[in-house]
TIVOMI-443249 format. One record per residue (C-alpha): y, x, z. Coordinates in steps of 0.5 Angstrom, whole numbers, padded with zeros to 4 digits, always signed. Layout:
YXZ
...
//
This chain:
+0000+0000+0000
+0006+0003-0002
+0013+0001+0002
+0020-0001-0001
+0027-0001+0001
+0028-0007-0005
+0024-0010-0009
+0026-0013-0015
+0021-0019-0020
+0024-0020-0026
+0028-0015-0031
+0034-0019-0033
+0039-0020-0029
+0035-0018-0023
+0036-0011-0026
+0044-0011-0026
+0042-0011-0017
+0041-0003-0019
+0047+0000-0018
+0049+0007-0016
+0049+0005-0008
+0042+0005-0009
+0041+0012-0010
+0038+0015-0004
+0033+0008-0003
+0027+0006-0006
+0027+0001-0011
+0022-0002-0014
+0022-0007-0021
+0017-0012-0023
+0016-0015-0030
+0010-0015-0033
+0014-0018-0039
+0019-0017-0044
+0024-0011-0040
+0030-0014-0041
+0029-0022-0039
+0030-0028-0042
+0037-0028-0044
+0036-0021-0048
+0030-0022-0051
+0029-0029-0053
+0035-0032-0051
+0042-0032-0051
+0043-0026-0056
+0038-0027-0061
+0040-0034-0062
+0048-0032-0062
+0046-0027-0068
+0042-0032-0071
+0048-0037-0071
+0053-0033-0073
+0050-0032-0080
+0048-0040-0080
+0055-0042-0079
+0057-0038-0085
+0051-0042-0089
+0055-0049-0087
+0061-0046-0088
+0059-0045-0096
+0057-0052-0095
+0063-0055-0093
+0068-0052-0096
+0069-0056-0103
+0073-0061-0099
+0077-0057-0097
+0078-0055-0106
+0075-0048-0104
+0067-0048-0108
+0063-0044-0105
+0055-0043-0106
+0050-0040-0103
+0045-0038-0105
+0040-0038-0100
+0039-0033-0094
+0034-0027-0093
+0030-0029-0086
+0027-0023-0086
+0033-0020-0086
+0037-0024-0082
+0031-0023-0077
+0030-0015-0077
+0038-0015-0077
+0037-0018-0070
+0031-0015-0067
+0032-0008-0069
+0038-0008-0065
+0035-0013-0059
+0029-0009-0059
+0032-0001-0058
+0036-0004-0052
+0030-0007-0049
+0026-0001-0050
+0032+0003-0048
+0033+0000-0042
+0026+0000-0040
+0026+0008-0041
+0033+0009-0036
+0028+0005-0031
+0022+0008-0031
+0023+0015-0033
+0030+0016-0032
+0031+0015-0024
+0027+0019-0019
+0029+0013-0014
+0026+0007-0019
+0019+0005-0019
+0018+0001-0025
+0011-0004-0024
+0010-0007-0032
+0004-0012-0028
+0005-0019-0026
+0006-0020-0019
+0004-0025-0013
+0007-0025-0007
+0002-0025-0001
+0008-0026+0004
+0014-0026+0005
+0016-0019+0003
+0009-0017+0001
+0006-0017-0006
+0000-0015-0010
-0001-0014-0018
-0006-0017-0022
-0010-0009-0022
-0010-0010-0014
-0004-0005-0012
-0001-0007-0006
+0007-0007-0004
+0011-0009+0000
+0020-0007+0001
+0025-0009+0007
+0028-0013+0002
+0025-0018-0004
+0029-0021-0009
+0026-0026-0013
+0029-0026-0020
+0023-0029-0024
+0026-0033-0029
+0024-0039-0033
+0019-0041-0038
+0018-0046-0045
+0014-0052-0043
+0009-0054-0046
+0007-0062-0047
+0000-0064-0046
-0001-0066-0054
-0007-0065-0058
-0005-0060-0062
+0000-0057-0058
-0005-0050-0059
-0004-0049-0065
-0001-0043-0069
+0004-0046-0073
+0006-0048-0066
+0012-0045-0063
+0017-0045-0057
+0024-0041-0057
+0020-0034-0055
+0016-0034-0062
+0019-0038-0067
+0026-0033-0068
+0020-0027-0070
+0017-0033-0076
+0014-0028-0082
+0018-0033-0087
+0022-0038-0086
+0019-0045-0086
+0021-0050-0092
+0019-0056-0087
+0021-0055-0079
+0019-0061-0074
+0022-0059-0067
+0021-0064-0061
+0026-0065-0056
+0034-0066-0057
+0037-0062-0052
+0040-0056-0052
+0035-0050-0056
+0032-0056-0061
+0040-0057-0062
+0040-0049-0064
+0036-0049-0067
+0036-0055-0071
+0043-0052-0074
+0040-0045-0075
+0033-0047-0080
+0038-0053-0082
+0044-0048-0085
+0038-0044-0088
+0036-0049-0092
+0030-0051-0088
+0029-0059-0088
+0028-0060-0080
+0026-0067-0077
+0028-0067-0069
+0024-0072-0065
+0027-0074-0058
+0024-0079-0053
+0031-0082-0051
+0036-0086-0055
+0040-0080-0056
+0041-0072-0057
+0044-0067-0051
+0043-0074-0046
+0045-0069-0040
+0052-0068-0043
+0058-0074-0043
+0056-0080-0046
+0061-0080-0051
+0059-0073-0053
+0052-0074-0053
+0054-0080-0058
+0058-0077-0062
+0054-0071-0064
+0047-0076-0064
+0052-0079-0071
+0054-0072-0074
+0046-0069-0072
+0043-0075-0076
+0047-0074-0083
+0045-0066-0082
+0038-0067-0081
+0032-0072-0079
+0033-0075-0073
+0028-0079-0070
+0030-0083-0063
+0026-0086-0058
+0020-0083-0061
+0015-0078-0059
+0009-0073-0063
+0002-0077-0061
-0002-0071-0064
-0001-0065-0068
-0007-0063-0074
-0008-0058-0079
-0008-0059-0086
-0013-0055-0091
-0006-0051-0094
-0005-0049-0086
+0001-0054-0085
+0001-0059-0079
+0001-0066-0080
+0004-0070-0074
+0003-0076-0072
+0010-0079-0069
+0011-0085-0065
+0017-0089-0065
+0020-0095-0066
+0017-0097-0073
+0010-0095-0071
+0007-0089-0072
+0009-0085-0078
+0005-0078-0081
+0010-0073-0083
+0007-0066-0086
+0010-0059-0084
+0010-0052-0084
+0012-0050-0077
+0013-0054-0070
+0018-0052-0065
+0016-0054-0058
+0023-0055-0055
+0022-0060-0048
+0025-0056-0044
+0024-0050-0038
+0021-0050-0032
+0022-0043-0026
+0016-0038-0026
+0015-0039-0019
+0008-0042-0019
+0006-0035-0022
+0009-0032-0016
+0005-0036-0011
+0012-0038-0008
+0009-0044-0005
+0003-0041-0003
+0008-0036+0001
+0010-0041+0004
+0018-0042+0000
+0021-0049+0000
+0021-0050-0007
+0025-0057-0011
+0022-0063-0015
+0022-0059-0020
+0018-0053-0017
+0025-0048-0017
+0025-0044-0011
+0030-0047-0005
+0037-0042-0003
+0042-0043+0001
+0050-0041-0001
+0048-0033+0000
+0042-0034-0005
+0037-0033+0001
+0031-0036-0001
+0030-0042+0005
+0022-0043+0009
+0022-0050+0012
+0030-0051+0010
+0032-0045+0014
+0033-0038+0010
+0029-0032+0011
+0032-0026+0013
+0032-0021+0007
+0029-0024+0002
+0033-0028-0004
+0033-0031-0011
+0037-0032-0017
+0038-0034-0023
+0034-0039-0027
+0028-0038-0021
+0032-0042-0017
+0039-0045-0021
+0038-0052-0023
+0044-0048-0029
+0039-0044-0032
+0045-0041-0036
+0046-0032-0036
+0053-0032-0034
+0051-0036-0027
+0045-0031-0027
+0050-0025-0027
+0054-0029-0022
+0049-0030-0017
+0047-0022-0018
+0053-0020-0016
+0053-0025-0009
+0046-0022-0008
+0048-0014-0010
+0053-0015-0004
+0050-0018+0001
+0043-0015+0000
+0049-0008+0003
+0053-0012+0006
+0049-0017+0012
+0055-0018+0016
+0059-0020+0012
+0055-0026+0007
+0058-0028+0001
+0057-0035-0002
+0056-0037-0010
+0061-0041-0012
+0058-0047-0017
+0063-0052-0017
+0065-0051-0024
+0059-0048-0028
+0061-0049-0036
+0055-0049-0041
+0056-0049-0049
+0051-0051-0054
+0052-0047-0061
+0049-0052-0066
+0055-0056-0071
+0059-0058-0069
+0059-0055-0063
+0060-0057-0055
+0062-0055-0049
+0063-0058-0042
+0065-0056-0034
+0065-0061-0029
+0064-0068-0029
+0062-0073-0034
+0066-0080-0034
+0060-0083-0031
+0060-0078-0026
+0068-0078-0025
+0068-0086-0024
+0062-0086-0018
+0067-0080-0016
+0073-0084-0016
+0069-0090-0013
+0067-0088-0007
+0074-0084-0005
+0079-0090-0007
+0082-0085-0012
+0084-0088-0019
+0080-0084-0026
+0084-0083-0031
+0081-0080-0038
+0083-0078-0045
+0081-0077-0051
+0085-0072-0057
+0082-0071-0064
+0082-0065-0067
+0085-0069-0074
+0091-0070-0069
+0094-0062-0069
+0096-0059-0074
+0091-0054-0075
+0086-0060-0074
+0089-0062-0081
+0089-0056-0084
+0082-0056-0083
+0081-0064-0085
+0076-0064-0079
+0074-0072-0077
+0069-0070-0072
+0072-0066-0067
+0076-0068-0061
+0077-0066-0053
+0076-0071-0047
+0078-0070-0040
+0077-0073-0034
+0083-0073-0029
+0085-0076-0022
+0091-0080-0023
+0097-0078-0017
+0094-0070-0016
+0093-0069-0024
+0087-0066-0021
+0081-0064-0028
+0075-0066-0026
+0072-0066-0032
+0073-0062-0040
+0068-0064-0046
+0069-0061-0053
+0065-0062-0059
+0068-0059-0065
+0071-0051-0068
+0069-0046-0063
+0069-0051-0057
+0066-0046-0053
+0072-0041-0053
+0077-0047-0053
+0075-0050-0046
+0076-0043-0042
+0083-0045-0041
+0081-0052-0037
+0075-0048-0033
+0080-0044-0031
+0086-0049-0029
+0079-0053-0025
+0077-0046-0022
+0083-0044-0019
+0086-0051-0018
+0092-0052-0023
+0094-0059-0024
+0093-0063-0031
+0101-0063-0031
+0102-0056-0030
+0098-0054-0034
+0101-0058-0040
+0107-0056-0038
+0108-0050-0035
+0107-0045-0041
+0107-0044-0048
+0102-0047-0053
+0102-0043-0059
+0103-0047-0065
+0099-0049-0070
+0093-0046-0066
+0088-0051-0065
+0088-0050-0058
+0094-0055-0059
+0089-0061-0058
+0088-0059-0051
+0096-0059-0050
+0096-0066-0052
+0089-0068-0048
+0093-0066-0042
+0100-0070-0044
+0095-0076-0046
+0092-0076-0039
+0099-0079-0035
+0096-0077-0029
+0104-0078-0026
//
């Protein structure tokens, strides 16, 4: 049995927690999977790379309107594939080395681990650890439905379907979430025909209704979207495509395709480390229990020394609350007399599909239930892209802003975007939300570059009238 000053599990964003006030102390990294995580291997990075390419494709697509005619003239998968993995995979090998051969102080364990204890381990092989401090940074992984035929090769979840030998021709993607929205605007810009199965009513549910179903209308003139529907069975036919049997309001239909992405979801990899077996508090849906300072809680209270972060123990399951929990648990692993809190009051998320979204906060139903129980009146706005400037210049009828606001304080409760770089547009009313800046003040408390499209959120925060 070997012993650690800290023991990390997961190479993602646990790996940031190795920093030089380490040095002189033993540490010990766990992954028996990718070096890198999520996030860099079959996450966040490589699917960005693949959309910026696929925006151009629909660029090419969408520019006749505007009297530009543009043409393409198709997209080189393997090419666009190779481009991406050959940056991605020398980062994970180079991180992986500065690990294992670079670091006198830096055990790396490349073997799946359970836990035996509250702060003892032991790996597939039989080895035996144990450390003074454990964190937990295990990740997250696809879920699989119970669906005869899910096993079949030509079926793929989010860590496969980016490495395809080909571009498929016929994709069947089931889920309407965030990747199924993905990659639905990935394959589809490159030309591959995509039919999307999602068992609700309407795509991306989990966002603001008017969100959901204003993108749910703009999803369904790009791509076949199927509806309160669900795949029965997945066969192969005798050419290697699938057939599969979908489900759905009008019956049953058989739809034939060359690959099947699997997109329902993720669930937190703590049944793989024995967390429950250990005796952890772990959520309905099998995420580890923290309190405020990330420490791993064992009948609701914390356990001294052992800590989770990330998509293990964060209903959020996004990179940059990941790396906001790592920097809490890096300073309070040295610093137990002076415990820092997480701070998750307004985490924003973005969806890199067409067009695209992003949200912080809450939704209207959620501002409304808020609003009931405190007495305080909700005010809410909507501005169109179409009504600025640039909004015109672009000729755009899709797009627009949404904000949920208290009447009186002007205090922002919600922002909901759906358009043209969503994601960059809305980091002015995260931060007006995070650091408490009226809707007022911050309509009329600065300059707002004219004709920039960033006007909308001008206008959105004036139309509020939460005076």
């Amino acid at each position: 049995m070997t012993h650690y000053d800290l023991a990390i599990v997961g190479s993602g964003s646990g790996n940031t927690l190795i920093t030089p006030a380490w040095d002189d102390r033993r540490v010990a990294l766990i992954d028996g999977g990718t070096f890198g995580g999520t996030c860099l291997n079959v996450g966040c990075i490589p699917t960005k790379m693949f959309v910026y390419p696929a925006e151009l494709a629909t660029a090419a697509r969408e520019s006749t309107r505007l009297g530009v005619d543009l043409t393409l003239d198709g997209a080189r998968w393997s090419d666009i594939r190779d481009r991406i993995f050959t940056r991605i995979d020398a980062i994970s090998r180079g991180g992986r080395s500065y690990r294992a051969d670079e670091l006198d102080n830096v055990t790396l364990y490349e073997d799946s681990f359970s836990l035996t204890g509250e702060k003892s381990l032991v790996s597939g092989t039989g080895e035996h650890i144990t450390a003074d401090q454990v964190v937990i940074a295990a990740g997250s992984r696809a879920v699989l439905p119970d669906i005869p035929g899910i096993t079949l090769p030509q079926v793929h979840t989010s860590d496969t379907v980016m490495r395809l030998a080909a571009q498929p021709a016929r994709l069947l993607i089931i889920g309407g979430g965030y990747i199924a929205a993905e990659f639905a605007h990935v394959f589809g810009a490159f030309g591959t025909e995509v039919t999307l199965v999602a068992r609700s009513g309407a795509l991306l549910r989990a966002l603001d209704e008017t969100v959901s179903m204003r993108f749910t209308e703009a999803a369904s003139k790009q791509w076949q979207v199927r509806l309160d529907s669900s795949v029965a069975a997945l066969t192969e036919n005798p050419d290697g495509s699938v057939r599969a049997l979908v489900c759905g309001p009008g019956g049953a239909e058989a739809l034939d395709v060359d690959v099947v992405l699997v997109a329902t979801g993720r669930i937190a990899n703590t049944d793989r480390l024995g967390a429950s077996e250990a005796g952890f508090d772990l959520a309905a849906n099998g995420s580890l229990c923290v309190d405020g300072h990330q420490r791993v809680l064992r009948g609701g209270q914390p356990v001294t020394g052992v800590w989770a972060l990330g998509d293990v123990s964060s209903a959020h399951q996004l990179k940059h609350v990941a790396n906001h929990e790592a920097r809490v648990v890096a300073h309070n692993l040295l610093h137990p007399g002076d415990l820092r809190l997480s701070d998750h009051r307004y985490v924003p998320a973005a969806v890199f599909t067409h067009p695209q979204l992003a949200a912080v906060g809450m939704t209207e139903k959620e501002a409304l239930q808020h609003g009931e129980s405190t007495g305080i009146e909700i005010v809410t706005a909507v501005q169109q892209y179409g009504s600025t400037a640039y909004g015109w210049a672009m000729e755009d009828t899709t797009g627009f802003v949404k904000l949920l606001a208290e009447r009186g304080s002007g205090q922002l409760l919600g922002a909901h975007i759906l358009g043209h770089e969503a994601s960059m547009i809305i980091q002015p009313l995260i931060q007006a939300m995070s650091f408490g800046l009226s809707a007022h003040d911050m309509a009329k408390g600065q300059y707002w570059i004219h004709p920039a499209l960033t006007e909308v959120v001008e206008n959105a925060l004036l139309s509020l009238g939460t005076g």
